[in-house]
C-alpha positions in Angstrom: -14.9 -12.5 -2.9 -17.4 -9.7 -1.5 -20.3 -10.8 -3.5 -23.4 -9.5 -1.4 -21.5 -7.1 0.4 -23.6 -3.4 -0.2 -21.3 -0.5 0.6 -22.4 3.1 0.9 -19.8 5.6 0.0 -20.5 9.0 1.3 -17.1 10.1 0.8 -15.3 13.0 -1.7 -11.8 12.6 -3.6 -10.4 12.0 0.3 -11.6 8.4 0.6 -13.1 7.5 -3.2 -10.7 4.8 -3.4 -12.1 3.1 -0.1 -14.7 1.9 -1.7 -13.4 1.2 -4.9 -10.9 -1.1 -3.4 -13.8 -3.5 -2.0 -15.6 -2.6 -5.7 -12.8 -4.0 -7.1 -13.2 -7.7 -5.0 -16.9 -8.1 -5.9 -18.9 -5.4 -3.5 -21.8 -3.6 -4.3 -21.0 -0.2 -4.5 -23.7 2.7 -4.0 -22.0 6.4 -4.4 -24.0 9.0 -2.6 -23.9 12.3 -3.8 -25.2 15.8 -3.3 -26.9 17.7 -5.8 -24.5 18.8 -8.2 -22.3 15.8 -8.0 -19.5 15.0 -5.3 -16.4 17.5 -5.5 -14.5 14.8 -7.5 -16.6 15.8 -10.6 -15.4 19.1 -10.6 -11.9 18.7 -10.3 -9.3 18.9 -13.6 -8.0 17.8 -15.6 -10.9 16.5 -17.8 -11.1 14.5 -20.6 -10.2 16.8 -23.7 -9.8 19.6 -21.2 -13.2 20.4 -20.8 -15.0 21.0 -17.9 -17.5 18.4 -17.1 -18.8 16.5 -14.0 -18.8 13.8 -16.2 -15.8 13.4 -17.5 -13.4 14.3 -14.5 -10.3 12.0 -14.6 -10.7 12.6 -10.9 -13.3 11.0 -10.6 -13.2 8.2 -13.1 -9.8 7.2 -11.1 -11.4 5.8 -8.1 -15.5 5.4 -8.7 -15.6 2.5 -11.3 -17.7 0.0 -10.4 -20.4 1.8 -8.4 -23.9 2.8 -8.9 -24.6 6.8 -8.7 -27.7 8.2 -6.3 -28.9 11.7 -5.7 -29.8 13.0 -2.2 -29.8 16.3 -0.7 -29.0 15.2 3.2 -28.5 19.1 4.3 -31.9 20.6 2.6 -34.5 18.0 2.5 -35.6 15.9 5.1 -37.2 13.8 2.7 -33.8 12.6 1.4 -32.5 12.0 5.0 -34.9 9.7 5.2 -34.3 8.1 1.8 -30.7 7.8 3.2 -31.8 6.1 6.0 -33.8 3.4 4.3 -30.1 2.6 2.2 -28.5 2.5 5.3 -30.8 -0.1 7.0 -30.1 -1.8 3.9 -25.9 -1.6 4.1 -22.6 -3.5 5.5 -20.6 -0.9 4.9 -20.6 3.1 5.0 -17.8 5.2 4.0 -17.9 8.9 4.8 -15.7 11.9 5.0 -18.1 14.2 6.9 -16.8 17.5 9.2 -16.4 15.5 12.9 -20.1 16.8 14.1 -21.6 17.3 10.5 -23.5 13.9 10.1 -24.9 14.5 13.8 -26.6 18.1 13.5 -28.6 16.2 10.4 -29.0 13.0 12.9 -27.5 10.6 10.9 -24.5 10.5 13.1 -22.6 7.2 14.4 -25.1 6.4 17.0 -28.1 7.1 14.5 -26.9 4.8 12.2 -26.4 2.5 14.5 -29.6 2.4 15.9 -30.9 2.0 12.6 -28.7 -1.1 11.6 -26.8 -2.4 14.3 -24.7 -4.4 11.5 -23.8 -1.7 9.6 -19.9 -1.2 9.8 -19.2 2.5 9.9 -16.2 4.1 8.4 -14.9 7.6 9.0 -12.4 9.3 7.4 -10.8 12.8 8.4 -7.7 15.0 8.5 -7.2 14.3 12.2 -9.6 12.2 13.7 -13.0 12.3 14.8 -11.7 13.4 17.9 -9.1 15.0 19.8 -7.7 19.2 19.5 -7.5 19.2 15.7 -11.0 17.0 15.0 -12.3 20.3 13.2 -9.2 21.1 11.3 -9.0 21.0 7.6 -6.5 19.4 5.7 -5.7 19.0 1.8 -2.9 17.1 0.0 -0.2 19.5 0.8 -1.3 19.8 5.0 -1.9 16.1 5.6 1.7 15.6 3.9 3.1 18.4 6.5 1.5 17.5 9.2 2.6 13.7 9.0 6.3 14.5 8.8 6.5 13.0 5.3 6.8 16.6 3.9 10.0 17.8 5.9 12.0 14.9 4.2 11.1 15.1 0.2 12.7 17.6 -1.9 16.5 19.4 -2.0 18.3 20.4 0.9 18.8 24.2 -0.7 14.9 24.5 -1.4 11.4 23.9 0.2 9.8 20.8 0.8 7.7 19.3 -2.5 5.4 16.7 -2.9 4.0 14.7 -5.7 2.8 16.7 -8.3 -0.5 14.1 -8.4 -2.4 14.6 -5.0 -1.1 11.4 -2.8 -1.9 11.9 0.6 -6.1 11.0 1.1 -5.3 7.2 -0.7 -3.6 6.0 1.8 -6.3 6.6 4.9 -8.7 5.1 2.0 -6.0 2.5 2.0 -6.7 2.0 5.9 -10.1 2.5 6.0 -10.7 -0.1 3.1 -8.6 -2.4 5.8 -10.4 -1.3 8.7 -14.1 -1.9 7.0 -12.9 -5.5 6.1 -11.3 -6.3 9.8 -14.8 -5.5 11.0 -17.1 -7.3 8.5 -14.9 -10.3 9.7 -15.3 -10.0 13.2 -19.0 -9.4 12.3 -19.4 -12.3 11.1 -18.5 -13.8 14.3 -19.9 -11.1 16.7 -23.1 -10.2 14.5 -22.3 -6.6 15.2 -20.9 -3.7 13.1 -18.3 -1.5 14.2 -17.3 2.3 13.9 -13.8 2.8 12.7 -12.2 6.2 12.8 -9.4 6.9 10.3 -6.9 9.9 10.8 -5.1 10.6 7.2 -2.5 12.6 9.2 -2.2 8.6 11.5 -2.1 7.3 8.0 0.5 8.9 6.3 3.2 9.3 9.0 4.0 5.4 7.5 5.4 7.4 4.4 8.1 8.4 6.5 9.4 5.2 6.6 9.7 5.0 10.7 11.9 8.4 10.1 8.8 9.8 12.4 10.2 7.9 15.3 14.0 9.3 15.5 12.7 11.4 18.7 11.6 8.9 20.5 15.0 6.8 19.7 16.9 10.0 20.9 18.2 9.4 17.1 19.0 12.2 14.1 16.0 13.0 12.5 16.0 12.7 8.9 16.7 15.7 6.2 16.1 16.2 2.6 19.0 15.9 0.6 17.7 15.7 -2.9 16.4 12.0 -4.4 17.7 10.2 -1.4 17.5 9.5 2.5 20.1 10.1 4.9 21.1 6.4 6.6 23.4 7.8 10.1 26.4 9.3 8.7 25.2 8.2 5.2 23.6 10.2 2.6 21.8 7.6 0.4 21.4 8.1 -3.5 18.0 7.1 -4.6 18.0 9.0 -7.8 21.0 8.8 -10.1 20.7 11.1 -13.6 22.1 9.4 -16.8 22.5 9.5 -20.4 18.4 10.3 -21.3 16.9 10.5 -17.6 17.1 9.3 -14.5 17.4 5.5 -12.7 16.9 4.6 -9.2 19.4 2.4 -7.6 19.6 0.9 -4.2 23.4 1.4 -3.6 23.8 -0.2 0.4 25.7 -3.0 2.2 24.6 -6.0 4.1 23.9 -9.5 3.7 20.6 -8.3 1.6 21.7 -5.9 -0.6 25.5 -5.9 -0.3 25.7 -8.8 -3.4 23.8 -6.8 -5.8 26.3 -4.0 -5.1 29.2 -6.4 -5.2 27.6 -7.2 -8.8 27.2 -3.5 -10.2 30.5 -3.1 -9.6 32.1 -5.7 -11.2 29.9 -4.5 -14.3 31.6 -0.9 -14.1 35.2 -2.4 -13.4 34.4 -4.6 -16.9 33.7 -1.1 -18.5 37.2 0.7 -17.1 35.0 3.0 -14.6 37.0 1.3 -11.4 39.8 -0.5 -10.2 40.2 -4.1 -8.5 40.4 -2.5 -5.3 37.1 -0.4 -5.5 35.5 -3.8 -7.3 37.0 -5.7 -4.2 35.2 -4.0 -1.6 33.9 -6.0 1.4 29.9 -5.2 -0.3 28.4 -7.0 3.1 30.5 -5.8 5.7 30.6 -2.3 4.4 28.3 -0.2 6.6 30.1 -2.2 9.8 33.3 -0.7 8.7 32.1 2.4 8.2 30.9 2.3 11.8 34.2 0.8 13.3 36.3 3.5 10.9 37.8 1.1 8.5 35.9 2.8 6.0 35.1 6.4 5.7 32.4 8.6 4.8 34.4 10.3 2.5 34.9 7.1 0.7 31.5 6.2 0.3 31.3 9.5 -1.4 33.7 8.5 -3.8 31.8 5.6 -4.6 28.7 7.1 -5.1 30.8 9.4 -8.2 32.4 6.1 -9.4 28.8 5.2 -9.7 27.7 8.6 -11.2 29.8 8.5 -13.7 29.3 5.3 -15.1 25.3 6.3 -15.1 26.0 9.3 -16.8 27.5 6.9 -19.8 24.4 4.9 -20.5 20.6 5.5 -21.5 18.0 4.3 -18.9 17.5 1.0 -21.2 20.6 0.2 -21.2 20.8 0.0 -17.4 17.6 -1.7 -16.9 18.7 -4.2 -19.3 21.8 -4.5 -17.2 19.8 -5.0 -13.8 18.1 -7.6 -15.8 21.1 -9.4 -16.8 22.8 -9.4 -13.8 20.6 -9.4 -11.5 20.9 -5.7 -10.3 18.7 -3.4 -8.3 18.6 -0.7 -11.1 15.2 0.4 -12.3 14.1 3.6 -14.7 12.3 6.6 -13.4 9.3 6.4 -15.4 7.5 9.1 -17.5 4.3 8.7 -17.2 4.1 7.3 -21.0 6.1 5.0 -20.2 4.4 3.3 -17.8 1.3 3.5 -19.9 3.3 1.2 -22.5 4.9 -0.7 -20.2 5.1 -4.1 -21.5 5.0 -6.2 -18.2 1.8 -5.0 -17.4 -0.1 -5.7 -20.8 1.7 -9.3 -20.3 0.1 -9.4 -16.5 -3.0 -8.8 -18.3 -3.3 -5.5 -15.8 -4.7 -3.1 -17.9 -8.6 -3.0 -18.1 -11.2 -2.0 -21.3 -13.7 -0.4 -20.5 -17.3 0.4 -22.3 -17.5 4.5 -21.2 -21.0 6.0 -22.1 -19.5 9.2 -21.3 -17.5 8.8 -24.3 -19.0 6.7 -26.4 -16.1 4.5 -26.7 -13.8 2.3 -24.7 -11.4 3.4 -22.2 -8.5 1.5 -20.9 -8.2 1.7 -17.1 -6.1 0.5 -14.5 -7.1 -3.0 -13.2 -7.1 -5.2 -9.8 -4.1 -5.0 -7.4 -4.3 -8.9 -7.2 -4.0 -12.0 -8.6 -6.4 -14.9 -6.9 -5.6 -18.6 -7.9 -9.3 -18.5 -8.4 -9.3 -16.2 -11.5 -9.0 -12.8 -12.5 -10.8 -10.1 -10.7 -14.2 -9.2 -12.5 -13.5 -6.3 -14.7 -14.9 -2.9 -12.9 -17.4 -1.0 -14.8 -17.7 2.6 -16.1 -17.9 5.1 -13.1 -20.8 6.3 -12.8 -23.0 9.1 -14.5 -24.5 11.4 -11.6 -28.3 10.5 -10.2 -28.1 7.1 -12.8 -29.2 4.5 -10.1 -32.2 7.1 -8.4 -35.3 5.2 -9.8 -33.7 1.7 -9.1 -32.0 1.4 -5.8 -34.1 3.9 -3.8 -37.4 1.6 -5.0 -39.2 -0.5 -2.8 -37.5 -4.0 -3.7 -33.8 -2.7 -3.6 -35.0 -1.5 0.3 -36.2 -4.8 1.3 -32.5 -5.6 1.5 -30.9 -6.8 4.6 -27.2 -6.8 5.7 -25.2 -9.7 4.1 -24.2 -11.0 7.9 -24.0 -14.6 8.6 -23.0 -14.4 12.4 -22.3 -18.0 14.3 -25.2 -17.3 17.0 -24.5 -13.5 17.5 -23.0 -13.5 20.8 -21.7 -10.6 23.0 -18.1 -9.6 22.4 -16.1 -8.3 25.1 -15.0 -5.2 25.7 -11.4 -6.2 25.8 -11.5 -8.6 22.2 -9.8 -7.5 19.0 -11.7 -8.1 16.1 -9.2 -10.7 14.5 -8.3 -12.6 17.4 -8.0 -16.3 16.6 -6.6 -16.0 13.3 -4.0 -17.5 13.0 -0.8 -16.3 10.6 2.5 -17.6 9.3 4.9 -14.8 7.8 7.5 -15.4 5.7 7.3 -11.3 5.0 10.8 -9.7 5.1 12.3 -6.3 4.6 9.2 -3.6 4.8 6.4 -3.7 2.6 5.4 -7.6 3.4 6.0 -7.6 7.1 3.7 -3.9 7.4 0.8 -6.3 5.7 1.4 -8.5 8.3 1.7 -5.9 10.9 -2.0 -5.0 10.4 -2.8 -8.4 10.9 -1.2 -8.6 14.3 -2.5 -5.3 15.5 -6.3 -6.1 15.0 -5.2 -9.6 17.6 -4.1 -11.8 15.1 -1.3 -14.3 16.7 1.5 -13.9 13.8 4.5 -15.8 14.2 7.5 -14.5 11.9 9.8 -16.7 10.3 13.6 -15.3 9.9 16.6 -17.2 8.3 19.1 -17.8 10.5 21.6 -17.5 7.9 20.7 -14.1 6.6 20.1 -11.1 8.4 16.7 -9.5 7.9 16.8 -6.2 5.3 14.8 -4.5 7.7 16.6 -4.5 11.0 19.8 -2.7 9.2 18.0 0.2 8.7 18.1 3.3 11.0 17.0 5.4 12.8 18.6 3.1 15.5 17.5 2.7 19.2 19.8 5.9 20.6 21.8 5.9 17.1 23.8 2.6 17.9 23.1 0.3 14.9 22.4 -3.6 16.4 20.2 -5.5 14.5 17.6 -4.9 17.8 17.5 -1.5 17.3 16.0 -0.5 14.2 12.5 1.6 14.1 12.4 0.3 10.5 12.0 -3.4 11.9 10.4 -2.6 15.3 7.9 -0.7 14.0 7.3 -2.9 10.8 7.2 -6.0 13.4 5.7 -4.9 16.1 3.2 -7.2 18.1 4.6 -10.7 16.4 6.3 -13.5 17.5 9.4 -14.9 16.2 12.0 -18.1 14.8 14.8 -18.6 13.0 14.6 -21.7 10.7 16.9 -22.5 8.2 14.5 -23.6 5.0 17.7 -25.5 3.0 17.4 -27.6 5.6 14.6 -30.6 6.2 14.4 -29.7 9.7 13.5 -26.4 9.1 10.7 -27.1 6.2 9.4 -29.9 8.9 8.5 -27.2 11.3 7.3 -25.0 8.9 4.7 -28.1 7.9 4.0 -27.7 11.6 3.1 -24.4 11.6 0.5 -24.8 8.3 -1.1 -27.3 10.2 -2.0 -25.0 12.9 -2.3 -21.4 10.9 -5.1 -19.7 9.0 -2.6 -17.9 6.9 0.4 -17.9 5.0 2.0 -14.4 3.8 5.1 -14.4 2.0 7.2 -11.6 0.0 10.2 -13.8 -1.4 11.3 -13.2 -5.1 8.8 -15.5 -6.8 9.8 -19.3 -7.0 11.4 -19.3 -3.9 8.9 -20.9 -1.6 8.2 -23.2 -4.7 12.2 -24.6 -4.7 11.5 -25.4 -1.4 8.8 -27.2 -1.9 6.7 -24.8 0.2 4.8 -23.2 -2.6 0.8 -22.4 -2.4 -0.2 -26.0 -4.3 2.9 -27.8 -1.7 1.1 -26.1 1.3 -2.2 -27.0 0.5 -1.5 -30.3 0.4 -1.0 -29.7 4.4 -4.3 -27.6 5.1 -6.9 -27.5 2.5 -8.2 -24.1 3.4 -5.4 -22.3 3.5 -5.4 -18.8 2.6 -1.8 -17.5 1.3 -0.9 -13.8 0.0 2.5 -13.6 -2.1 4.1 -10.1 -2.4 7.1 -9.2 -4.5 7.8 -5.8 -6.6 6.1 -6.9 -10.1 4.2 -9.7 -9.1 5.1 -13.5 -10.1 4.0 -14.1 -13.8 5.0 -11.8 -16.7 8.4 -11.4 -18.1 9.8 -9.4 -15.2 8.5 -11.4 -12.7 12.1 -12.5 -11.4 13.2 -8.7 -11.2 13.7 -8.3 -7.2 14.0 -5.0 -5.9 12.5 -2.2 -3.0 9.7 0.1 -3.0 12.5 2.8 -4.4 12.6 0.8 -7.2 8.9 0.2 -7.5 8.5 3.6 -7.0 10.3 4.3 -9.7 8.8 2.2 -12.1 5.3 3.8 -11.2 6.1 7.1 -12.4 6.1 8.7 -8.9 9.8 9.8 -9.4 9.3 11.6 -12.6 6.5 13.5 -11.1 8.3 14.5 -8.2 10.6 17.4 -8.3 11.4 20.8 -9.1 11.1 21.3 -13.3 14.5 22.7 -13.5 16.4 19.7 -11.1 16.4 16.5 -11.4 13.6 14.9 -10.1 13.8 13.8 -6.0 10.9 11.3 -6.1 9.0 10.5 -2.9 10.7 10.2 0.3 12.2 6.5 0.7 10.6 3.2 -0.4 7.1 5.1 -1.6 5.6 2.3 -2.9 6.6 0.2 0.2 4.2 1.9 2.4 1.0 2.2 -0.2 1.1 -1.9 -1.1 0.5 -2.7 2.0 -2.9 -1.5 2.3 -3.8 -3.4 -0.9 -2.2 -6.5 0.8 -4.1 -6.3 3.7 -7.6 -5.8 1.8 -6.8 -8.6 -0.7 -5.9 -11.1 2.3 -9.1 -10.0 4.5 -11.3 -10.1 1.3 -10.1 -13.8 0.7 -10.8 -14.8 4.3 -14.2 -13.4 4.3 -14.8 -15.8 1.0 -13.6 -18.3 3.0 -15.8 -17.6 5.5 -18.8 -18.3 3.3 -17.4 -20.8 1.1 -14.9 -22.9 3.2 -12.3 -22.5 0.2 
């Protein structure tokens, strides 16, 4: 999809993955390091547990696919100038530089940009390029603090904890991976690069799951309270223990979610662990009794041991296999060997083997985040070994290169224009992760327009905090913020007069996104090959929790659950509790960057191509 795009990353561990992400959709990928190797190489653990800038799992986690070069920007001038030669040569640069660091060696923004007015610059730091904290440092553990996302993961009765594997820096390489595709689009129409300036502390705040907006709302802020969130009154079980681990269930009310809880418990009535009236409960209207008093607090807490208990009876198979069967939002808190040997993904064909000189033998990897109708993404290659692309790419011929731009006449954007204006975007996105990918869209001047049933409230606007704590399907952050900039309809889709707009609306969009539980656009006769039929070109994304083909494709479920299933539960905890997991929906707020770059990435093949 990026074929002939040439990316410089100048970036350590804190924005690797930017540039793997567009490695990973057919960019060329040139990693510039310092003498010694970038800090990645250094960092445990290794392979065998030996210390070697080769063999860093660190490193090999998000550098495959790129091509190694050597310069010494701070001590010879000689390389400065090499680096400039690459750079009139580039798209794309990635770097993580001190805010003032790149311009005392004058190879700052405006430098670059004298030198390649194409070039799309990408900074990433703790808090800005600008602003009080620009200078400020920031690892893991202070980007996590400083967001908010820290306060909220961990027990009530103990300090804060995080992930035990460093999460905060992927997802500003998330954004900035985003931000460098917005801008080779709107190059392509402008002619001109752009400088975009990423703030990790900007970035993660979204792992907060809006929770960061409660003072604004004049709303309670949220607390830690041990594998869970706290909903208003409501504290929210993410994380139940049973027989041989732990299992994450999402245990709420609602039109969304209220029917799988309705289902669960007429498994544990079946089993003798309730009776009809606890079975009976009003699973949808639930959280609006609890509001008007006809239900209590006190009895939600007796549901959640009613629901303890009957976890506490059965191994984390045995309960998957249940959500399976009946169509439950139960999923296993995965070690990390078992998502290694997780089944759905060899079926997925996820996995990829790869030839590692390092080694001598081959490696298995994790593979592309998406699926395109065209084919599977190319497999990545071995990252690289240090200085291994010196001789060819800082040659004569490989610096004859020019930007891959193909501009229509170049003209003068105004000040005022955001780069994706005139695109144009249906969204059938509902609940969080979808509609966030379609957020990004909007925010960069896309025109979205949001399709809602008007049979079925949206997930997403019954989740607090609530506008001044009064729950109204208006009010939530969770929605506003998710939804923000887009315009809106209710359609019913069962209904021809509903799918006859919708044909409408393909007729006059760019874009179709969609995060139904796969099939359903399809029974509706509004699938990808359906819509096509309509407008040719159309680019569609499809979202849902394990993707449409392999055996658990039809397994529906949140980012809790995803979560989950990742592993980031199991590693997320104190060693002598049970584990907490990440606050909220975790993998809810990391998809969406990968959304974003695999919808961007097939619009800018579309630009070329006209497919």
């Amino acid at each position: 999809m990026l074929d002939g795009i040439r990316v410089l990353d100048l970036t350590d561990e804190r924005g690797h993955l930017a540039a793997e992400i567009l490695a990973s959709f057919g960019a060329e990928v040139i990693a510039v390091e310092p003498p010694g190797g970038q800090r990645a190489r250094h960092l445990a653990p290794f392979v065998g547990d030996v210390p070697d800038p080769e063999q860093s799992l660190v490193h090999w986690a998000a550098n495959r696919g790129k091509r190694s070069v050597v310069l010494d920007l701070h001590g010879s001038a000689a390389d400065r100038d090499r680096f400039r030669d690459l750079v009139r040569t580039a798209d794309v640069l990635f770097e993580t530089a001190t805010p003032g660091e790149l311009e005392a060696l004058s190879l700052g923004r405006a430098d670059l940009a004298a030198l390649n007015p194409q070039l799309v610059h990408v900074s990433i730091t703790p808090f800005g390029s600008t602003g009080p904290k620009a200078s400020w440092q920031a690892p893991d553990l202070v980007a996590l603090a400083s967001a908010g996302q820290l306060l909220l993961c961990g027990d009530a009765d103990r300090a804060p904890v995080r992930c035990a594997v460093p999460q905060a820096w992927f997802q500003p390489s998330g954004d900035a991976a985003d931000a460098a595709l917005v801008a080779l689009w709107d190059r392509a129409v402008s002619g001109v690069g752009r400088h975009c300036d990423i703030s990790a502390q900007q970035s993660v705040m979204q792992s907060t799951q809006s929770m960061v907006l409660a003072h604004f709302f004049d709303a309670p802020m949220g607390a830690r309270i041990g594998g869970g969130m706290r909903l208003g009154p409501l504290d929210v079980k993410l994380v139940w223990p049973c027989k041989d681990g732990t299992v994450s269930i999402t245990f709420l009310f609602g039109a969304a979610v209220g029917p799988f809880s309705r289902r669960l418990f007429e498994w544990i009535f079946e089993e003798g662990g309730c009776d009809e009236a606890t079975r009976d409960k009003d699973w949808v209207m639930f959280g609006t009794q609890l509001h008007t008093g006809e239900e209590t607090v006190e009895e939600f807490d007796r549901l959640k041991d009613v629901l303890q208990q009957f976890c506490l009876g059965k191994t984390k198979q045995e309960l998957f296999d249940g959500a399976l069967a009946r169509k439950l939002l139960i999923a296993p808190a995965s070690t990390i060997e078992d998502v290694v040997g997780f089944e759905h993904f060899e079926a997925r064909d996820y996995w990829d083997h790869v030839d590692t000189p390092a080694l001598g033998r081959t490696v298995r990897y994790p593979g592309p985040v998406a699926k395109p109708s065209t084919g599977r993404l190319p497999v990545l290659g071995a990252p690289p070994r240090l200085g291994e692309g010196n001789d060819e790419l800082l040659a004569a011929p490989a610096l004859a290169r020019r930007p891959a731009v193909a501009a229509s006449g170049g003209a003068a954007r105004p000040a005022s224009r955001r780069p994706l204006e005139g695109l144009k975007v249906v969204d059938f996105m509902w609940s969080l992760a979808g509609p966030s990918v379609s957020r990004g869209l909007a925010d960069h001047g896309a025109t979205v327009v949001r399709i809602e049933s008007s049979n079925r409230i949206e997930m997403g606007r019954t989740l607090s905090p609530f506008w001044q704590d009064k729950p109204d399907p208006e009010n939530s952050a969770v929605y506003l913020n998710a939804n923000a900039g887009k315009l809106g309809i209710c359609l019913d889709l069962n209904k021809p007069e509903g799918r006859s707009v919708v044909h409408d609306l393909v007729r006059w969009c760019d874009v179709v996104t969609e995060s139904y539980s796969p099939g359903a656009m399809g029974r509706w006769g509004l699938g990808y090959d359906d819509l096509r039929q309509i407008k040719p070109d159309l680019v569609m994304l499809s979202s849902s929790l394990v993707g449409a083909v392999g055996p658990l494709s039809t397994f529906a479920g949140f980012g809790n659950l995803g979560a989950a299933m990742a592993g980031f539960f199991h590693t997320t905890g104190w060693p002598d509790r049970t584990c907490v997991g990440p606050y909220g929906g975790y993998t809810d707020y990391l998809s969406p960057r990968m959304g974003v770059a695999s919808l961007l990435s097939a619009l800018i093949r579309r630009q070329r191509t006209g497919e």
